[in-house]
N, C-alpha and C positions, 0 to 999 in steps of 0.2 A: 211500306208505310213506316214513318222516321216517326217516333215519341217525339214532343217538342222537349228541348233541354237535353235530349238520348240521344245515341247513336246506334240504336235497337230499332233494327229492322224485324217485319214479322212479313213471310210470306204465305200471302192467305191466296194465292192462287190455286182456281180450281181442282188443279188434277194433284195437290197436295193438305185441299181441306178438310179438314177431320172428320164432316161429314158423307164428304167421296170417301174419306180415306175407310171409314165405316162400312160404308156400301159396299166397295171394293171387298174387305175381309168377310162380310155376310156373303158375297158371292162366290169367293172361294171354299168357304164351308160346303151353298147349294151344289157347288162341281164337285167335290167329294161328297154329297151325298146323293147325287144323280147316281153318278160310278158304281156308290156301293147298290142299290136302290136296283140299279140294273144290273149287276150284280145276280143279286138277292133273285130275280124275278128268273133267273135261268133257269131249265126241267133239273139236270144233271145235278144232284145232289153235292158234289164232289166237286164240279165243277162250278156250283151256287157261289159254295165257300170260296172257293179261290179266287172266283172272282168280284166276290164280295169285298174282299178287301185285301186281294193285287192288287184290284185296278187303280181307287183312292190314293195306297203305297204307292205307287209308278207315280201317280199326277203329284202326289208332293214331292215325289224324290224328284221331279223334271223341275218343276217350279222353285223348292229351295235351290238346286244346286247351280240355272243359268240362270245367269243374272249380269245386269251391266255395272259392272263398279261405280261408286257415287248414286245409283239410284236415288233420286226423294224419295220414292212411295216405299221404299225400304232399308233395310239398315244401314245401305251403302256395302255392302260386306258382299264377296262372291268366290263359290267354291271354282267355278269355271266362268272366266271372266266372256261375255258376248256379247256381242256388237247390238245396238239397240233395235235395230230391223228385226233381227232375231230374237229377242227378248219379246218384241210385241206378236210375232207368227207364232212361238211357242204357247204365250197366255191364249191368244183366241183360238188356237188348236184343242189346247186344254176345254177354254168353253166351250166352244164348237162339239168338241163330243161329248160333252155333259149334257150339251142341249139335244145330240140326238142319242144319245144315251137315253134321257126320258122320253124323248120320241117312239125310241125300239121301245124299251116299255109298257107303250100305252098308257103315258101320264104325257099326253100332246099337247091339253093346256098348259100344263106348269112346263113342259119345253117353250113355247109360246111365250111364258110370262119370262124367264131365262131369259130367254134368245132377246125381250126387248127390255131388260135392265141392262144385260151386259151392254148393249148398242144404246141404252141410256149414258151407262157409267164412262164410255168410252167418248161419248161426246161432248160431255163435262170436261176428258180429262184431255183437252185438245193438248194444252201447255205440256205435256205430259208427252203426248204422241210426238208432239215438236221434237222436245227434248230428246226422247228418245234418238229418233233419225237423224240427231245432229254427234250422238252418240255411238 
């Protein structure tokens, strides 16, 4: 989109608008708190903790650190730079066991409601998927 008299372009393609991009970061909060949530629900007292909040720790240390250099849905910036095939099997790994994270749980519905935003947010962010695999 050109301003008339500008040379400002604005890209408001889906898998970069601020409303996906919204949904996106409320998703990643739900996958860290599926993690810890499941976590939390273990017998093992010792084992509750740890993995209360290993598991959360692990998914964002996986998530900040691969990444595809130049990303839009992020800063561009990457500690281990990855091919974007990889970058998209990492993210729905991540979701994928958040969603049966609450599964194991027994919170089936909110796995259920998970499992279909992510496969909402994911098919908004088609331009996104493109980019990726050309990445």
């Amino acid at each position: 989109m050109t301003i008339r008299g500008s040379s400002v372009k604005a890209d408001l393609t889906m898998g970069s608008h601020p409303l996906n991009a919204a949904l996106r970061f409320g998703l990643e909060l739900c996958m860290l708190g599926a993690l810890a949530y499941w976590g939390y629900r273990r017998q093992d007292p010792i084992l509750r903790w740890v993995l209360m909040i290993g598991a959360p720790l692990a998914a964002v240390a996986i998530w900040g650190v691969f990444a595809v250099p130049g990303d839009p849905s992020r800063s561009g910036n990457t500690v281990i730079a990855t091919a974007g095939w990889i970058r998209l099997a990492i993210e729905l790994a991540l979701f994928g066991s958040a969603v049966a994270a609450l599964y194991h749980a027994d919170a089936k519905t909110l796995s259920v409601a998970l499992a279909a935003l992510v496969a909402f947010h994911y098919a908004i962010s088609y331009d996104r998927m493109v980019w990726l695999f050309r990445h």
